[in-house]
C-alpha positions as CSV (number, residue, x, y, z in Angstrom):
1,X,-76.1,15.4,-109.4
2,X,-78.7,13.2,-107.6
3,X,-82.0,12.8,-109.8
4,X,-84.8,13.2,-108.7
5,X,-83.5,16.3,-106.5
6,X,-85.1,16.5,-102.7
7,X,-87.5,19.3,-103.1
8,X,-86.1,21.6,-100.7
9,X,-83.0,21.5,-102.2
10,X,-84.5,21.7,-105.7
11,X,-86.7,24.9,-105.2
12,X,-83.1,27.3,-103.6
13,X,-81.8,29.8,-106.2
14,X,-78.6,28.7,-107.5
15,X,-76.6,31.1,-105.0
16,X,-77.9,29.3,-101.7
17,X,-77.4,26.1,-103.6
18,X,-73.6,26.9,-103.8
19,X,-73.3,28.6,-100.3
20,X,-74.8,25.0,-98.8
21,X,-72.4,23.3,-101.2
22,X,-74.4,19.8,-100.3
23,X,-72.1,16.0,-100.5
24,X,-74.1,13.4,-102.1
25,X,-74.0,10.6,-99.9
26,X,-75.6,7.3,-99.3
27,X,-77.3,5.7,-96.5
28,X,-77.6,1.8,-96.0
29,X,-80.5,0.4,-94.4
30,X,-80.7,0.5,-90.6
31,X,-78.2,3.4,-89.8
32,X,-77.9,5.5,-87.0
33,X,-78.0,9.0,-88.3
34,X,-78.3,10.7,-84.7
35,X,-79.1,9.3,-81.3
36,X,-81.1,10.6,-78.6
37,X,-79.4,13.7,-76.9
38,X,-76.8,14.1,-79.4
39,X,-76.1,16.7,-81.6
40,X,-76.3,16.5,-85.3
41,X,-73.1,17.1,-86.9
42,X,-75.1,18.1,-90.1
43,X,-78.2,18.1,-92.0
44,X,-79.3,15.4,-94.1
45,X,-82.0,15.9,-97.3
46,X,-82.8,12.6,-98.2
47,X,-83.4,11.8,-101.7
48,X,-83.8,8.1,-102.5
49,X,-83.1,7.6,-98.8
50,X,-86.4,8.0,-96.2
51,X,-85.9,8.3,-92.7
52,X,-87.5,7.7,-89.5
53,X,-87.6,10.0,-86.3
54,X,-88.3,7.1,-83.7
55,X,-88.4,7.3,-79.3
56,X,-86.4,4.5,-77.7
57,X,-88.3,3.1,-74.8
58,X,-86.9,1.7,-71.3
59,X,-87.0,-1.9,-73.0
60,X,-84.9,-1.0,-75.9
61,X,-87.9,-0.5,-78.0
62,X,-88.6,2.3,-80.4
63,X,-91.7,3.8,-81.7
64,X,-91.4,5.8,-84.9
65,X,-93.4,9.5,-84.5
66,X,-92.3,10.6,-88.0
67,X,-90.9,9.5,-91.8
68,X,-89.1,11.9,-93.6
69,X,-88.3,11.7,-97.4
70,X,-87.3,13.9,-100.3
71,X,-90.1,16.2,-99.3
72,X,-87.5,17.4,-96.3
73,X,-84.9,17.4,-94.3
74,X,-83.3,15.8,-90.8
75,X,-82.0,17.4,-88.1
76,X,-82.9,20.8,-89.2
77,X,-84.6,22.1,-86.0
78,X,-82.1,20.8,-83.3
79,X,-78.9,22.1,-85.4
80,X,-80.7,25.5,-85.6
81,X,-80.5,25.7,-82.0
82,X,-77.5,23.4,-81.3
83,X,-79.4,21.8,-78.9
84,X,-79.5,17.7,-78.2
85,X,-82.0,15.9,-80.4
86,X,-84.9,14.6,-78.4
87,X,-85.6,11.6,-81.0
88,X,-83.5,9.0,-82.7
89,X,-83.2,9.3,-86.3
90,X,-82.6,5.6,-87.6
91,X,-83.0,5.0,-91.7
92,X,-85.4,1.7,-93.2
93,X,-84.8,2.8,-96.5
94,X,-81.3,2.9,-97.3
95,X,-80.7,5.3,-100.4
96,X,-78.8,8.1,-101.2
97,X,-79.3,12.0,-99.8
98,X,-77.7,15.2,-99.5
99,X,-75.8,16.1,-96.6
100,X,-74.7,20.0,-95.5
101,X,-72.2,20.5,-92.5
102,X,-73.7,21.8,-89.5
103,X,-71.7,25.0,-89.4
104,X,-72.6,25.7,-93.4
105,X,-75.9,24.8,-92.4
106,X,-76.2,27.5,-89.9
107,X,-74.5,30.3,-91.5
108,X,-76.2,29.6,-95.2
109,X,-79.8,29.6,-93.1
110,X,-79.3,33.3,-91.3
111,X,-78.2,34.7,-95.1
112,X,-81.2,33.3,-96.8
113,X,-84.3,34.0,-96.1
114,X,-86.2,31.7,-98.9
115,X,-84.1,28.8,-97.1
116,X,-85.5,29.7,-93.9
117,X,-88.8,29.8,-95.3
118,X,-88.7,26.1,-96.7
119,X,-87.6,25.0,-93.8
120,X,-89.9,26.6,-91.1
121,X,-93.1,25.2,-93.4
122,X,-91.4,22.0,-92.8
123,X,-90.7,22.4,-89.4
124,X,-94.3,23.0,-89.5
125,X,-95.8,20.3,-91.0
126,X,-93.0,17.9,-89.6
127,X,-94.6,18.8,-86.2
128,X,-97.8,18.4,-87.3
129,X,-96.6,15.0,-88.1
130,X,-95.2,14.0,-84.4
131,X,-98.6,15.1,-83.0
132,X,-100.7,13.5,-84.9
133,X,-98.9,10.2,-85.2
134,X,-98.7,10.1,-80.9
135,X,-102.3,10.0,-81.1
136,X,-102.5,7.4,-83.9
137,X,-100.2,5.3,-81.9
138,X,-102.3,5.7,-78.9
139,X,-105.8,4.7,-80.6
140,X,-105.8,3.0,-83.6
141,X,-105.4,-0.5,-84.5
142,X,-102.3,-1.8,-86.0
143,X,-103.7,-3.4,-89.2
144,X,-104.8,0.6,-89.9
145,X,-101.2,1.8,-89.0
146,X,-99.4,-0.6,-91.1
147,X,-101.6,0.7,-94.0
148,X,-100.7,4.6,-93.1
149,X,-96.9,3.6,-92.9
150,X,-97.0,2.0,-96.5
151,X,-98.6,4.8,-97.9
152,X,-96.4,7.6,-96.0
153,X,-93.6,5.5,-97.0
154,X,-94.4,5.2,-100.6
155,X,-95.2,9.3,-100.7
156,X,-91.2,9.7,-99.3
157,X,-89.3,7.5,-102.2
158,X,-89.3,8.6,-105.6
159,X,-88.4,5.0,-106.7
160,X,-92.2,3.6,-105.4
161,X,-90.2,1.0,-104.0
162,X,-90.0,0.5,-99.9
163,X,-87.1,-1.9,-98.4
164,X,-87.8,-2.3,-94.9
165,X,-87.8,-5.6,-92.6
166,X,-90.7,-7.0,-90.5
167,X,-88.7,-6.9,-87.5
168,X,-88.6,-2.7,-88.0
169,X,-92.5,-2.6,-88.8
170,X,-93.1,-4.5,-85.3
171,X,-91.2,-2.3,-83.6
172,X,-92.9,0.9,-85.1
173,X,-95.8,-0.6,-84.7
174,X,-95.6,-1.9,-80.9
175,X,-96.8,-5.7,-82.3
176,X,-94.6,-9.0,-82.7
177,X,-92.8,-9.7,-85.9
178,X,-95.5,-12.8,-86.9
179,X,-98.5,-10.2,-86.7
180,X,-96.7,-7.8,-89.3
181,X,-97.0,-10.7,-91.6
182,X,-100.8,-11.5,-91.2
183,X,-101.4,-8.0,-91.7
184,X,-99.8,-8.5,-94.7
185,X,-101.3,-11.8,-95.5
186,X,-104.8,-9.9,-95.1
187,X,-104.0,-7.1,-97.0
188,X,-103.7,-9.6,-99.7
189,X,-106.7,-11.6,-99.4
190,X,-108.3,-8.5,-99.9
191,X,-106.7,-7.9,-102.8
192,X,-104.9,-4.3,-101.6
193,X,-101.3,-5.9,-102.5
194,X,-99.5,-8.4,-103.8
195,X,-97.0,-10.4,-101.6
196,X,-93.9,-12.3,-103.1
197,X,-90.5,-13.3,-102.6
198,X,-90.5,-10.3,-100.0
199,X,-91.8,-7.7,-102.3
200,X,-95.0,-5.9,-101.7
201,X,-96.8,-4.0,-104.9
202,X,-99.5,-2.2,-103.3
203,X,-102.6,-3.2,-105.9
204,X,-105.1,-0.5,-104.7
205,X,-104.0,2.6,-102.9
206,X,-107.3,4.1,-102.9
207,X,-108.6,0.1,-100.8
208,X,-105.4,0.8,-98.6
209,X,-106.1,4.3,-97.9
210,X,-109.7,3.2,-96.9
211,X,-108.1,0.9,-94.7
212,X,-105.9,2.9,-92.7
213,X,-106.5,5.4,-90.2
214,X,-107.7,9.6,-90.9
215,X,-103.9,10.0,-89.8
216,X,-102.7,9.4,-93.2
217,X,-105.5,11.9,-95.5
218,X,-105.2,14.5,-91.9
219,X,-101.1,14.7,-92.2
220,X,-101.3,14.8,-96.1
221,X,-103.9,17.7,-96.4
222,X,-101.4,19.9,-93.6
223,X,-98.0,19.0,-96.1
224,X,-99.8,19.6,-98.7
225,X,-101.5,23.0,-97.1
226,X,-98.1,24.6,-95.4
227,X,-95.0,23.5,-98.1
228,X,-94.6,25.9,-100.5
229,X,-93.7,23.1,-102.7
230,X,-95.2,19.6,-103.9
231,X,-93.8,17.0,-101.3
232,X,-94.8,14.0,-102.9
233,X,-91.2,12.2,-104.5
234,X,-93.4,9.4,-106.4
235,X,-91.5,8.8,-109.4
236,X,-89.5,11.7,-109.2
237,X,-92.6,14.0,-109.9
238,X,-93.8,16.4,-107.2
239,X,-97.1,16.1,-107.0
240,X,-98.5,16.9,-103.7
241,X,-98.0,13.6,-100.9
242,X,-100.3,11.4,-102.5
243,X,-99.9,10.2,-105.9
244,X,-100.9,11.9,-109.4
245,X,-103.9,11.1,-110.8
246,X,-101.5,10.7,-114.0
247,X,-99.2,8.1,-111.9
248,X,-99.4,4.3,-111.6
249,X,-101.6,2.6,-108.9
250,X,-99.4,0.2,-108.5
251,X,-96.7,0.9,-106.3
252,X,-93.9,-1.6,-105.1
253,X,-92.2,-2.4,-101.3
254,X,-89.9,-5.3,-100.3
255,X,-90.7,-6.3,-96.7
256,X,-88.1,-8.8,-95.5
């Protein structure tokens, strides 16, 4: 069994557990889990794994509007009403998850209702997350956008550790590949991370968190207010999306 669990996963009585009957699997970086205007085939729960809900543009652009990590789950809403998916679901960090059929998806989710309720709070606060992210897109700079990305990222991964390239980060951000890394060089000058051989420790969380937008505390505080459960996955302890006071400051991501 995968260890850390993803916490919806984690919190289902042993009965639902079985009736899901989840397949480990594993997803390497940069995978197309579901296009635009398909539909998904099943449901994933990453674990190790964090995913991105992105929009491809007319240019063959995309701009993420979500991250999902062991907190929830993909595809959930658009199975439910086997309907096409109106985002792209792409993954930066490879890792492993838990993946349910589509059909055992369905039929497990009309017999149990503490399923259903896990996954409507998410539905919930994964909306939240669209909205608010099309208006940080919109408004803020990129410098405080990279800094919300880190730290969403690093809440998703149990393992504190973030593998994702610079071309990705330009794209979700809408800036070129050399401005990712003088972000990053600035980030540390001021002494928020370390940068080295393409790994990124992130120094001072609470410097980074002052650096990025109110996107990052104003998503956090709605997780945190309509998941029944913790959704932080730092180091495997749920903790609510930020980390423990009892955790390390330091937190590691390799940038390409």
């Amino acid at each position: 069994m995968l260890t850390p669990m993803n916490h919806v996963i984690e919190g289902l009585d042993a009965d639902t557990r079985r009736r899901l009957a989840p397949v480990a699997t594993r997803f390497a970086r940069g995978v197309r889990l579901l296009a635009r205007g398909e539909r998904p085939a099943a449901v994933h729960f990453p674990v190790t794994a964090v995913v991105s809900a992105v929009v491809p543009l007319a240019d063959g652009g995309l701009r993420e509007v979500a991250m999902i990590g062991c907190e929830g789950a993909t595809g959930a809403e658009s199975s439910l009403q086997e309907s096409p998916s109106t985002m792209q679901l792409i993954v930066p960090v490879g890792g492993e998850a838990w993946s349910v059929d589509v059909r055992r998806w369905r039929e497990t989710l009309a017999e149990s209702a503490p399923l259903r309720e896990r996954i409507d709070a998410f539905r919930n606060a994964f909306l939240a997350q669209v909205m608010q992210s099309a208006a940080c897109n919109a408004t803020h700079s990129a410098e405080e956008r990279l800094a919300r990305w880190l730290l969403t990222g690093l809440d998703r991964t149990p393992t504190a550790a973030v593998s994702v390239t610079h071309e990705f980060l330009a794209d979700m951000l809408g800036v070129t590949r050399p401005r990712v890394t003088l972000l990053a060089q600035t980030f540390q000058a001021a002494g928020l991370i370390r940068y080295a051989r393409g790994i990124v420790t992130v120094v001072d969380r609470e410097g980074l968190a002052g650096v990025s937008c109110e996107c990052y505390a104003t998503v956090r505080r709605v997780y945190e207010a309509l998941l029944p459960y913790k959704p932080d996955c730092a180091d495997g302890t749920p903790a609510g999306p930020g980390r423990s006071e009892g955790s390390s400051a330091m937190a590691s991501a390799s940038v390409l």
